[in-house]
The first five atom37 places (N, CA, C, CB, O) and aatype in JSON, in Angstrom:
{
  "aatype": [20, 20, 20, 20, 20, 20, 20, 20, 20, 20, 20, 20, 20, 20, 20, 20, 20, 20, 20, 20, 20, 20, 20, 20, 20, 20, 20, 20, 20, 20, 20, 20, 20, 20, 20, 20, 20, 20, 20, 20, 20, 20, 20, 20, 20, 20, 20, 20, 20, 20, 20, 20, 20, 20, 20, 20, 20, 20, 20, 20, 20, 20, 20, 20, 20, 20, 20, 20, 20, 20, 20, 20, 20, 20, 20, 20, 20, 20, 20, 20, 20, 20, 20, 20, 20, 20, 20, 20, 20, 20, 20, 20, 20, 20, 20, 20, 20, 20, 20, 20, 20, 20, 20, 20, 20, 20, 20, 20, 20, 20, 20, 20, 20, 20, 20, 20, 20, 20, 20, 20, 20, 20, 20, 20, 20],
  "atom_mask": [
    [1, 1, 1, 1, 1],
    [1, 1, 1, 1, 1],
    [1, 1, 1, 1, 1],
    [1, 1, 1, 1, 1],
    [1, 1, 1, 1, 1],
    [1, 1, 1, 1, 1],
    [1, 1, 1, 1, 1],
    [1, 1, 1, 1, 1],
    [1, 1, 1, 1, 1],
    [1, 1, 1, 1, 1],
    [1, 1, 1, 1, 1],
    [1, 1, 1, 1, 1],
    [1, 1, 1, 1, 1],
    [1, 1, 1, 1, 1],
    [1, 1, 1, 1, 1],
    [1, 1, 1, 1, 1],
    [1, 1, 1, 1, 1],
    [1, 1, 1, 1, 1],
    [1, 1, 1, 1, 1],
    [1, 1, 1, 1, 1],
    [1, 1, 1, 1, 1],
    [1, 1, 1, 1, 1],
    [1, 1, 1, 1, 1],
    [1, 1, 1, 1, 1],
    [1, 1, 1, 1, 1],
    [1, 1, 1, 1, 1],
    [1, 1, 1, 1, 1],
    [1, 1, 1, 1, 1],
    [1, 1, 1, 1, 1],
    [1, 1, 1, 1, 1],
    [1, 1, 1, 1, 1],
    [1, 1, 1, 1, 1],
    [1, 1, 1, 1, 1],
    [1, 1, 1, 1, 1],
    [1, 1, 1, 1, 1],
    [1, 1, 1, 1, 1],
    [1, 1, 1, 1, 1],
    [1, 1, 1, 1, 1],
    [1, 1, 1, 1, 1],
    [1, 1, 1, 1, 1],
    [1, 1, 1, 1, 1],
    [1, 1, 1, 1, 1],
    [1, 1, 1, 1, 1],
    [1, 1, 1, 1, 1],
    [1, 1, 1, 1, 1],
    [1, 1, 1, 1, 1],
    [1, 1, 1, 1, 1],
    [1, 1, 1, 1, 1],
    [1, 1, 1, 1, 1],
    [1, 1, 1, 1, 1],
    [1, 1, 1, 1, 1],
    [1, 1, 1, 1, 1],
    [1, 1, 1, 1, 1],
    [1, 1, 1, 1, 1],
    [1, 1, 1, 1, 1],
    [1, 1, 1, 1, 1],
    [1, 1, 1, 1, 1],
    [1, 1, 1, 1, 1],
    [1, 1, 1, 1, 1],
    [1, 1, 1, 1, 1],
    [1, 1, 1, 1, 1],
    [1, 1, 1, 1, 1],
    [1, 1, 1, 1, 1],
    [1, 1, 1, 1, 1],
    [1, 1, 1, 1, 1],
    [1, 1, 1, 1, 1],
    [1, 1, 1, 1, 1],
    [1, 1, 1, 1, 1],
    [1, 1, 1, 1, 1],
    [1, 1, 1, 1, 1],
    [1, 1, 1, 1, 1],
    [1, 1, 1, 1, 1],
    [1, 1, 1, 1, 1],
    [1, 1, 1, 1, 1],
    [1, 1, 1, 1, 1],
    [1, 1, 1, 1, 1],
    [1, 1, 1, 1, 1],
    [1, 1, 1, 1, 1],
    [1, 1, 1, 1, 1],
    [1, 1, 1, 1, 1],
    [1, 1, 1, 1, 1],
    [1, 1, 1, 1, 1],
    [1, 1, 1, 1, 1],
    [1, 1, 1, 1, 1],
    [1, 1, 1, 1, 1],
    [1, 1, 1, 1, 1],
    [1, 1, 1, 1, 1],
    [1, 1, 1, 1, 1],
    [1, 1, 1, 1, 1],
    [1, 1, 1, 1, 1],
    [1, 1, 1, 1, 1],
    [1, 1, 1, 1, 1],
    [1, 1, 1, 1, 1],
    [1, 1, 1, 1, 1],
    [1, 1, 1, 1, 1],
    [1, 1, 1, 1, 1],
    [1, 1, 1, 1, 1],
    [1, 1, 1, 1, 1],
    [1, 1, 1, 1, 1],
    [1, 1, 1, 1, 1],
    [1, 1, 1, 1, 1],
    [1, 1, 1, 1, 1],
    [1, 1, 1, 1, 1],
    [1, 1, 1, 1, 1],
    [1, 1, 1, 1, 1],
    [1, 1, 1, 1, 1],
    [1, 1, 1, 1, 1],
    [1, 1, 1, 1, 1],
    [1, 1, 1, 1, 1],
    [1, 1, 1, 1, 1],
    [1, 1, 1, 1, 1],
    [1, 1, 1, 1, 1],
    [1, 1, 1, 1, 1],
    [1, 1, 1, 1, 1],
    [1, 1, 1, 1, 1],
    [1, 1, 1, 1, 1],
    [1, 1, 1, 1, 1],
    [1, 1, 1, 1, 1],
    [1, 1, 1, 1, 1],
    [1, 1, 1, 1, 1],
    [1, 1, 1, 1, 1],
    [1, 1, 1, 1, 1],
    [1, 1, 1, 1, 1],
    [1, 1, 1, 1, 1],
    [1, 1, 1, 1, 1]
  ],
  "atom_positions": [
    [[-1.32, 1.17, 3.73], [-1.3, 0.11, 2.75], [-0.83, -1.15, 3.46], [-0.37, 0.46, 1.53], [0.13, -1.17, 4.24]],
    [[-1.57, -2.21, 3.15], [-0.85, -3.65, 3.81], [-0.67, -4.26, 2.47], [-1.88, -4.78, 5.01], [-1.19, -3.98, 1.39]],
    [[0.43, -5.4, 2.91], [0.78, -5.85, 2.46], [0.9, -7.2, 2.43], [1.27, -5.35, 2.47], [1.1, -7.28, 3.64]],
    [[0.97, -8.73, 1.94], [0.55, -9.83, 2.29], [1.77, -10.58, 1.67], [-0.89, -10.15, 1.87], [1.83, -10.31, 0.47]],
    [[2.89, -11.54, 2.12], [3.97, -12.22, 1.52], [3.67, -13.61, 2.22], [5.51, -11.52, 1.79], [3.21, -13.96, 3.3]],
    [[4.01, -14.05, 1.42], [4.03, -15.68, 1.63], [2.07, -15.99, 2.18], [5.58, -16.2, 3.3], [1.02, -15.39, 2.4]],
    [[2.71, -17.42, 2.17], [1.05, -18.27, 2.49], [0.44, -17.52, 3.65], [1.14, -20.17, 3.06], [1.26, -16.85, 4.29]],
    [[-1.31, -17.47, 4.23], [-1.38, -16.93, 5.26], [-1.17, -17.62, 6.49], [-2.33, -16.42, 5.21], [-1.7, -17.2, 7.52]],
    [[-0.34, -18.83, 6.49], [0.01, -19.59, 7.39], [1.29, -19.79, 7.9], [-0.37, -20.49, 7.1], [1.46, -20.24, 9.03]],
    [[2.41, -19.44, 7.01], [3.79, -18.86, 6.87], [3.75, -17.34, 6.63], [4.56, -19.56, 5.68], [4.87, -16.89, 6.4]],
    [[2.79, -16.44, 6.63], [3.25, -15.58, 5.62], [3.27, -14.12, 6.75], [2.07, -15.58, 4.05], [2.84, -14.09, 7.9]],
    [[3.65, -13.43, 6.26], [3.82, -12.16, 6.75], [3.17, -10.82, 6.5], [4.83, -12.0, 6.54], [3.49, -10.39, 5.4]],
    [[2.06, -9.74, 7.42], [1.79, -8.73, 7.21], [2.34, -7.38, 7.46], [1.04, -8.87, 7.5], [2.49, -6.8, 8.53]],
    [[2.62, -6.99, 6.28], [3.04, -5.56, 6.89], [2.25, -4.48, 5.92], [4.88, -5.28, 6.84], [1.96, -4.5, 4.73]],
    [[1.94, -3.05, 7.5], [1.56, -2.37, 7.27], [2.44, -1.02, 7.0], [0.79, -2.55, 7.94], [3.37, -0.98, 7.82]],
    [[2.44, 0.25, 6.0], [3.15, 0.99, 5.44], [1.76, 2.31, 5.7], [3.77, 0.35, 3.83], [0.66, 2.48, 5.19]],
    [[2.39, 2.87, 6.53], [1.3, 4.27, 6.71], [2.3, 5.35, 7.26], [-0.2, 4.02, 8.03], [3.2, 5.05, 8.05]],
    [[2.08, 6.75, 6.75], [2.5, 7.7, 7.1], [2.97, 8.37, 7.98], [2.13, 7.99, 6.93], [3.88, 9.18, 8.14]],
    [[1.78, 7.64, 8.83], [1.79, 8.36, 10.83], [2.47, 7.15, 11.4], [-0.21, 8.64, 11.96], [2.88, 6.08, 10.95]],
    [[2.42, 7.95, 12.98], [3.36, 7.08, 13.8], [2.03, 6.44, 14.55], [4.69, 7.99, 14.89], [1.96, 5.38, 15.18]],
    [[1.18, 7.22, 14.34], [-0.6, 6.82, 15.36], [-1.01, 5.81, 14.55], [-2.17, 8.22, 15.41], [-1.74, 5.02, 15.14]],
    [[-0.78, 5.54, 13.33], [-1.59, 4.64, 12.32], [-0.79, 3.41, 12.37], [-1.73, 5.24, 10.72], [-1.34, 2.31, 12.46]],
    [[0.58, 3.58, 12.3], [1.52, 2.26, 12.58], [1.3, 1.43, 14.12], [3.23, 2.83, 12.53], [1.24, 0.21, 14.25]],
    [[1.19, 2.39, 15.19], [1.18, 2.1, 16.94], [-0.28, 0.93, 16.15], [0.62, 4.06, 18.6], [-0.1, -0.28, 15.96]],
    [[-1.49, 1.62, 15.84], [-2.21, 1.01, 15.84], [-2.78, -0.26, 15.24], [-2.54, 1.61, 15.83], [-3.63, -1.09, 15.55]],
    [[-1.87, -0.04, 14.2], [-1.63, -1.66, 13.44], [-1.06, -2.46, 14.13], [-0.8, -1.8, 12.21], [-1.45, -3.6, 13.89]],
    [[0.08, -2.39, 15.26], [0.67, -3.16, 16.1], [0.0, -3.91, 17.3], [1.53, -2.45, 16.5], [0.05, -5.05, 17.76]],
    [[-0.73, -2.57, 17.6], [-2.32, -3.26, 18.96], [-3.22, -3.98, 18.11], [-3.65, -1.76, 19.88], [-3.72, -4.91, 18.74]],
    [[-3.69, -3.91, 16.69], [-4.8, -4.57, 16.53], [-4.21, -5.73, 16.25], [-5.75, -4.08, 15.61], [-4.89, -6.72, 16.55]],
    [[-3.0, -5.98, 15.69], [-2.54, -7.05, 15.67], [-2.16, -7.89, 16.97], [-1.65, -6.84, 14.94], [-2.41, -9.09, 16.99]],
    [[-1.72, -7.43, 17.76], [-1.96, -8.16, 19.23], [-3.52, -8.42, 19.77], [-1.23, -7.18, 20.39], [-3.69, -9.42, 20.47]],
    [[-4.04, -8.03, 19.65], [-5.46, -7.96, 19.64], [-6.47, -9.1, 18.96], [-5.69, -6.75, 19.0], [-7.62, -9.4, 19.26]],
    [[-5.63, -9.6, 18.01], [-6.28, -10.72, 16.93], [-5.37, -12.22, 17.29], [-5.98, -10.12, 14.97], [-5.38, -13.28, 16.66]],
    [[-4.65, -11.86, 18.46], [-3.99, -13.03, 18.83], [-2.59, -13.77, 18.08], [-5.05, -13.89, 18.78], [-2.22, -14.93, 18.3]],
    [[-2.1, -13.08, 17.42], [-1.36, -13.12, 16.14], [0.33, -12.99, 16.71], [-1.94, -11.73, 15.01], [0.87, -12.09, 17.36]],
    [[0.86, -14.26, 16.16], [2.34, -13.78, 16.64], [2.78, -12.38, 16.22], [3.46, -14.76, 16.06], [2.21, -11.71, 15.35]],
    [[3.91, -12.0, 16.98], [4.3, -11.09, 16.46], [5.23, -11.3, 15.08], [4.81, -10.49, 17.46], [5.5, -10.29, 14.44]],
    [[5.47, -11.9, 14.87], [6.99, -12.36, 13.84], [5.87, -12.22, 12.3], [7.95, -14.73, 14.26], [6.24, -12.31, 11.13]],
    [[4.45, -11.95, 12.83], [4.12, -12.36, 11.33], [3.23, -10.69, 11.04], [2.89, -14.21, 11.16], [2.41, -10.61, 10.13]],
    [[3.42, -9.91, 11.62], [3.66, -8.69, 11.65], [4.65, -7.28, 11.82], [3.16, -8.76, 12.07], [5.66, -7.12, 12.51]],
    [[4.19, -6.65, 11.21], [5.65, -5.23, 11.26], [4.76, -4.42, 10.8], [7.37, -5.23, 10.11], [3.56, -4.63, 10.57]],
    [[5.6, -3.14, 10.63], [4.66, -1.61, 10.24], [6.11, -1.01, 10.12], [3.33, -0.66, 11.7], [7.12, -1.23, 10.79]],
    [[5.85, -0.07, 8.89], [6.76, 1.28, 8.74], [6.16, 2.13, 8.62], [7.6, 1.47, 7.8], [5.0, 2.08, 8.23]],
    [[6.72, 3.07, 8.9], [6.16, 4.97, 8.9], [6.48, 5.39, 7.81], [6.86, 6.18, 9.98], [7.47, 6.08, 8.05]],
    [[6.3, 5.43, 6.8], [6.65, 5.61, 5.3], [5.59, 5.95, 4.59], [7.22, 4.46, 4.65], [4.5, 5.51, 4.96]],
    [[5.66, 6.78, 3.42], [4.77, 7.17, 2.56], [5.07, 6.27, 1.53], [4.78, 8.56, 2.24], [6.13, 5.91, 1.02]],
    [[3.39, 5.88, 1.26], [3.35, 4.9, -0.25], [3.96, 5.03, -1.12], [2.38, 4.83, -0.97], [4.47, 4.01, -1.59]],
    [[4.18, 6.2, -1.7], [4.34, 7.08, -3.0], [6.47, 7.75, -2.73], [2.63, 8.85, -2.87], [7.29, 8.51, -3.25]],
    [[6.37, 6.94, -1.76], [8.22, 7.51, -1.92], [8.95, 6.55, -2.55], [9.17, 7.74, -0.37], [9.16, 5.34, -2.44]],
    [[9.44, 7.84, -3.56], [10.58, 6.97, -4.41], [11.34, 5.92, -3.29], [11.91, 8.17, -5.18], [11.51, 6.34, -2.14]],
    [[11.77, 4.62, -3.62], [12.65, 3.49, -3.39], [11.71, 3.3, -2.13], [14.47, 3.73, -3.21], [12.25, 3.52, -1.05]],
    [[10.38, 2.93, -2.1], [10.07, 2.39, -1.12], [9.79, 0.82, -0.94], [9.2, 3.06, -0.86], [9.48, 0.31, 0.14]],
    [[9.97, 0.1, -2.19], [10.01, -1.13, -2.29], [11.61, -2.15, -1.77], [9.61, -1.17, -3.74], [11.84, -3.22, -1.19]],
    [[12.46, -0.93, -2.47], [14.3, -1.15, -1.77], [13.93, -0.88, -0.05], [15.86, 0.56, -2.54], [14.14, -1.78, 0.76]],
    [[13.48, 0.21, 0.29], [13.71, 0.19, 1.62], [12.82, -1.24, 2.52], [13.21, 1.77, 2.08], [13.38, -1.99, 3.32]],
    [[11.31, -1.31, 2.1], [10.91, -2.52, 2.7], [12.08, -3.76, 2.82], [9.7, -2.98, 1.86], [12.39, -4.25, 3.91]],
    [[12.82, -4.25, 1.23], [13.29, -5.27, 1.31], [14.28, -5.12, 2.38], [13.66, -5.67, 0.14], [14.08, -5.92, 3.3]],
    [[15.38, -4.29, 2.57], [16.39, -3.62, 2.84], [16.01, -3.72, 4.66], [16.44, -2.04, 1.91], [16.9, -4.11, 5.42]],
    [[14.76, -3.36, 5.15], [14.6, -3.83, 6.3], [13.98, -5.37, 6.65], [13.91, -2.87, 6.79], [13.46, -5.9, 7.63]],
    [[14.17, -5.61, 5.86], [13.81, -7.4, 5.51], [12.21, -7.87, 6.24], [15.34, -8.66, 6.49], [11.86, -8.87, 6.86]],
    [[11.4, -6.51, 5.8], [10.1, -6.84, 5.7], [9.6, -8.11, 4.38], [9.44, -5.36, 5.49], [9.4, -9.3, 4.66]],
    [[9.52, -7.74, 3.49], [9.14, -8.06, 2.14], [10.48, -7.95, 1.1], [7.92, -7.02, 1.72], [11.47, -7.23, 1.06]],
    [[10.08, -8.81, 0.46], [10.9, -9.51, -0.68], [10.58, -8.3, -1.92], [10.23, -11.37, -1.09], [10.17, -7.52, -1.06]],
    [[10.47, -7.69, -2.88], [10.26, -6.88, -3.74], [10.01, -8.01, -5.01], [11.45, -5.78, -3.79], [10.89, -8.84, -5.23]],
    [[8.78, -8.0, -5.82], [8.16, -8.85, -6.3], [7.68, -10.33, -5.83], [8.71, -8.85, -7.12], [7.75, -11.28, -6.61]],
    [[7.15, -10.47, -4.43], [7.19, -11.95, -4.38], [6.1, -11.37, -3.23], [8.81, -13.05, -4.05], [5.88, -12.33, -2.49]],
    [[5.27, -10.12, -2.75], [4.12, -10.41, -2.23], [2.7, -10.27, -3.08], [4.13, -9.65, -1.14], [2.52, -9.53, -4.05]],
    [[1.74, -11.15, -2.5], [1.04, -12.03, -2.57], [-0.14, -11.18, -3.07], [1.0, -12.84, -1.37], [-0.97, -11.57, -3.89]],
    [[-0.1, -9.6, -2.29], [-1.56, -9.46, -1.83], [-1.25, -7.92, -1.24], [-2.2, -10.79, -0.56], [-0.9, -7.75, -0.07]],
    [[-1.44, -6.68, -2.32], [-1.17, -5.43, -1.74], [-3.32, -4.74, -1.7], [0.37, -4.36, -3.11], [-4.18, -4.69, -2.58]],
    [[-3.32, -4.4, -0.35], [-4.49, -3.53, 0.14], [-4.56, -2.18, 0.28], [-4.8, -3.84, 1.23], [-4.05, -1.88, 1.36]],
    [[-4.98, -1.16, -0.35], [-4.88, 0.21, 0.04], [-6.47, 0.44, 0.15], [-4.0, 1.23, -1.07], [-7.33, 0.31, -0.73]],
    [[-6.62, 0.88, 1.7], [-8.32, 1.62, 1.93], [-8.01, 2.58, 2.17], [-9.44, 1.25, 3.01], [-7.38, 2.7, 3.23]],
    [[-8.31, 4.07, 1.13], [-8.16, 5.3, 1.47], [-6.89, 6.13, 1.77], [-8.81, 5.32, 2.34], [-6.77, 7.01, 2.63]],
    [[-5.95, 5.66, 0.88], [-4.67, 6.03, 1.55], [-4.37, 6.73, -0.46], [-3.39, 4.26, 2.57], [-4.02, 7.88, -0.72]],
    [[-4.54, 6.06, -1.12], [-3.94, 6.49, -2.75], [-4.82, 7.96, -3.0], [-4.46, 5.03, -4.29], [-4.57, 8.56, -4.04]],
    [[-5.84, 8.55, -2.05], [-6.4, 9.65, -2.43], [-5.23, 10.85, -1.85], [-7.98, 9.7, -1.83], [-5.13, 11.97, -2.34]],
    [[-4.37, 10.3, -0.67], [-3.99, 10.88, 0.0], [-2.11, 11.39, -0.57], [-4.39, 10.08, 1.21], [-1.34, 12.21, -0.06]],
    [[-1.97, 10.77, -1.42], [-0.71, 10.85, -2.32], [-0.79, 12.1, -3.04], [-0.58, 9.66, -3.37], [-1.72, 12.52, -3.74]],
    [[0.6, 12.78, -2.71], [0.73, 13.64, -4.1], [0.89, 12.78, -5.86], [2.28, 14.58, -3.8], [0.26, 12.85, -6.92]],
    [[2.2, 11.97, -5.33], [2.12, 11.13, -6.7], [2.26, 9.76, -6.65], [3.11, 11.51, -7.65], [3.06, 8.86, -6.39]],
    [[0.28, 10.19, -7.28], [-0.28, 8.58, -7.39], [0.58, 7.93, -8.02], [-1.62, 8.28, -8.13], [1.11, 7.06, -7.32]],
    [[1.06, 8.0, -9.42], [1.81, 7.41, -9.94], [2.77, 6.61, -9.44], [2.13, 8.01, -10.47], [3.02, 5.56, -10.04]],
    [[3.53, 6.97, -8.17], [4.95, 6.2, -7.79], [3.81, 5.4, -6.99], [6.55, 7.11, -6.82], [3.62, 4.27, -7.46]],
    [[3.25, 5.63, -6.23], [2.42, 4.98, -5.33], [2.12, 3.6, -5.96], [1.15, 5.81, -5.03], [2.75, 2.61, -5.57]],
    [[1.18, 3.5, -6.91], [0.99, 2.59, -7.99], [2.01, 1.75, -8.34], [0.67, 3.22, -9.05], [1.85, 0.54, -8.15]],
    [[3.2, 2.21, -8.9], [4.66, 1.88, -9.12], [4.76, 0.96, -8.51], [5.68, 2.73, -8.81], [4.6, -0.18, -8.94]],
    [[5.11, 1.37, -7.01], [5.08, 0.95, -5.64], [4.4, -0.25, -5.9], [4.41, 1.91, -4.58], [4.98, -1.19, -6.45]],
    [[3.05, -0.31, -5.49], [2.7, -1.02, -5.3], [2.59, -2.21, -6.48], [1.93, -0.54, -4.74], [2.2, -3.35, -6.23]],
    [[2.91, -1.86, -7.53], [2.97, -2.96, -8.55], [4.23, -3.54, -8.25], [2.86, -2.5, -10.09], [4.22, -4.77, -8.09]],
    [[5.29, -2.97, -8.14], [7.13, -3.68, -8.1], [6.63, -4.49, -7.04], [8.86, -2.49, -7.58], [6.66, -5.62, -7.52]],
    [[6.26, -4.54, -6.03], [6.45, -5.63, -4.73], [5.28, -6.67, -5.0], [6.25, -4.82, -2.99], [5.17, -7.75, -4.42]],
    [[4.45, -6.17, -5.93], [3.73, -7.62, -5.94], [4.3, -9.03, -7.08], [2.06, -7.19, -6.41], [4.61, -8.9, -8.27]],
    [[4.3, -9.73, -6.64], [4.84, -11.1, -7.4], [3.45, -11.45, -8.68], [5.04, -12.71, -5.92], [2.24, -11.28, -8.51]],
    [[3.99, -11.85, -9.64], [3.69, -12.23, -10.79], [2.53, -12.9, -10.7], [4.61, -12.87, -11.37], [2.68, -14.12, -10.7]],
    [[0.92, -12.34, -10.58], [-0.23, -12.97, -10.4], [-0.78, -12.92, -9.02], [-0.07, -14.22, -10.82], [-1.54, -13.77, -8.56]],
    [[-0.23, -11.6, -8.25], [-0.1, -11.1, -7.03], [-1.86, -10.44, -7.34], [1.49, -9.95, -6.72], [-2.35, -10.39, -8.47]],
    [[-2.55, -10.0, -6.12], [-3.61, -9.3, -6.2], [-3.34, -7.96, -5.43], [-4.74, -10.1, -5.72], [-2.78, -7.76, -4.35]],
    [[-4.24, -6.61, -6.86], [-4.06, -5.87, -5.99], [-5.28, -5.1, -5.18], [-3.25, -5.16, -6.54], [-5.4, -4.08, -5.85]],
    [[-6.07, -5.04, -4.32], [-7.06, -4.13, -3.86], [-7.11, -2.83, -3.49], [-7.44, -4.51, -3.07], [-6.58, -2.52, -2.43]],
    [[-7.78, -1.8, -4.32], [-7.35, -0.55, -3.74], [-9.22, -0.05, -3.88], [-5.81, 0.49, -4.82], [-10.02, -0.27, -4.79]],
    [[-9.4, 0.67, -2.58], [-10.9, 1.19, -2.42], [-10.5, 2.8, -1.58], [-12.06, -0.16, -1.26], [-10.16, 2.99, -0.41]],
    [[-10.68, 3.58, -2.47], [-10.43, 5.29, -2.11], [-11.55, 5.95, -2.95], [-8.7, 6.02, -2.66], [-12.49, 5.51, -3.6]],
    [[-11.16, 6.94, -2.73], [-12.4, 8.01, -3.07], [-12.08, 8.79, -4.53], [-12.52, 9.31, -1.73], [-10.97, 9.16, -4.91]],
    [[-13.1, 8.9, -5.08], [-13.08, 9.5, -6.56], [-14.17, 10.42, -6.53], [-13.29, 8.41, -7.8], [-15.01, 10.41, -5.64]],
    [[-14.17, 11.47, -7.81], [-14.77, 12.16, -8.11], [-16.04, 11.94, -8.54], [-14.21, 12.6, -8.63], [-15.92, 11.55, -9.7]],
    [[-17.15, 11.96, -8.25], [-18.53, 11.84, -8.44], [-18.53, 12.76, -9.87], [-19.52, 12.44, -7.03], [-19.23, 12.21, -10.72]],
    [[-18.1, 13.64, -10.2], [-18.44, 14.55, -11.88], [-17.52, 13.78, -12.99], [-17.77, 16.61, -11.91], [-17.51, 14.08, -14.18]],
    [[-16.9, 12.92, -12.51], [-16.02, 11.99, -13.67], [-14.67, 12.27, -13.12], [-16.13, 12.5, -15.5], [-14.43, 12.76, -12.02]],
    [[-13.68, 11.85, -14.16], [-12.47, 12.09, -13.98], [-12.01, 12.84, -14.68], [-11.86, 11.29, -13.96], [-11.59, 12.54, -15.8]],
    [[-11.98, 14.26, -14.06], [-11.05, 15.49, -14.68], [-12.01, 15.99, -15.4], [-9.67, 15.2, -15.6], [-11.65, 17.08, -15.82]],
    [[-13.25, 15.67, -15.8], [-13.74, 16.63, -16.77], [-14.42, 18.06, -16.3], [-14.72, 15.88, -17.56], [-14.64, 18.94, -17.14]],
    [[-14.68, 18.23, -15.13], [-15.08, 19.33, -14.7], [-14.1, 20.63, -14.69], [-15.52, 19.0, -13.53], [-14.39, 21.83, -14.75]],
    [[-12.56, 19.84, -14.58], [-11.51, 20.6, -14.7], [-11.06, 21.03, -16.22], [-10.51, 19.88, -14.01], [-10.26, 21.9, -16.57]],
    [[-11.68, 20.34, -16.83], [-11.05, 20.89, -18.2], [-10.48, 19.55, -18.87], [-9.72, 22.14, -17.94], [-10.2, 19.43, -20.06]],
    [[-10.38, 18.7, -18.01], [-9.6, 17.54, -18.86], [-10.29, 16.92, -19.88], [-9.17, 16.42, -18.03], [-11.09, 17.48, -20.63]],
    [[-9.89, 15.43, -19.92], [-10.32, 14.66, -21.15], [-11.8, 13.3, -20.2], [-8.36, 13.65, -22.03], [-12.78, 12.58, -20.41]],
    [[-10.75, 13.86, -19.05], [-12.22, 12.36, -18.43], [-11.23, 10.72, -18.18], [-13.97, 11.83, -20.49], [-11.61, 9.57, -17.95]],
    [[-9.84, 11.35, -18.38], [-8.94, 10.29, -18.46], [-8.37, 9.98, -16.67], [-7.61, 10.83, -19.66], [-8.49, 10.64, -15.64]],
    [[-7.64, 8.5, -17.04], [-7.13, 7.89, -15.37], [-6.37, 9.12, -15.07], [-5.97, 6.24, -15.22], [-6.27, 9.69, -13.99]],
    [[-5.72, 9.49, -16.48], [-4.33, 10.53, -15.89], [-4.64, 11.88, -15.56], [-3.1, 10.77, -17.02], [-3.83, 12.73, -15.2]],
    [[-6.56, 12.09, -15.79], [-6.26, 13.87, -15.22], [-6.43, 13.35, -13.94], [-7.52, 15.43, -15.68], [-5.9, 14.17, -13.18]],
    [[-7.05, 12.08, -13.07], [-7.46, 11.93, -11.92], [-5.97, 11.96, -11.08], [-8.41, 10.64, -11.84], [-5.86, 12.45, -9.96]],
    [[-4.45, 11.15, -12.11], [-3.86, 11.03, -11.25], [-2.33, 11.88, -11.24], [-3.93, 9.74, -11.15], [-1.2, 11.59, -10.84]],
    [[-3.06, 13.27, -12.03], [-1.78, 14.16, -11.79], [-2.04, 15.14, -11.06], [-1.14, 14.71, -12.92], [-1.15, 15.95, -10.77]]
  ]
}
């Protein structure tokens, strides 16, 4: 998941992925794009862990409600619970913040093959 705070001219990216291979590599592509370092970081953290918005602030990545611009490609399929994930990612965005999320869903609907109703919540328990 990245994350986007302040203007993109002041502002700061950080990336939040699981692995230690997925963080290394957010760090090279970001050297790679010519990019100070000060306007990048990465944690090894799962989306979906309780107080992960306290811990960002707490390492004085991100402010908790005041970024700009949360991205998840393929990472919210990968959660046990979507729910905190979501959480997550709603608490740190600021008031008119954008959020983008592009992962993978079920082609037979949501939940109805399982028995459900076809609802967000059989997809996200």
């Amino acid at each position: 998941m990245l994350l986007l705070a302040g203007p993109a001219q002041r502002g700061r990216v950080v990336g939040v992925d699981l692995t230690r291979e997925m963080c290394d590599r957010f760090q090279e592509n970001a050297g790679l794009c010519g990019h100070a370092a000060s306007q990048f970081a990465v944690l090894e953290a799962s989306v979906d862990a309780v107080g992960l918005p306290a811990q960002l602030e707490a390492a004085g990545l991100v402010e908790v409600g005041d970024v700009e611009l949360v991205v998840s490609n393929g990472v919210f399929n990968l959660c046990i619970d979507k729910r905190q994930a979501f959480l997550n990612a709603f608490v740190l965005l600021k008031p008119g913040g954008v959020f983008l999320l592009v992962d993978m869903v079920r082609e037979l609907g949501l939940g109805t093959a399982a028995g459900g109703d076809g609802t967000f919540t059989d997809w996200a328990d």
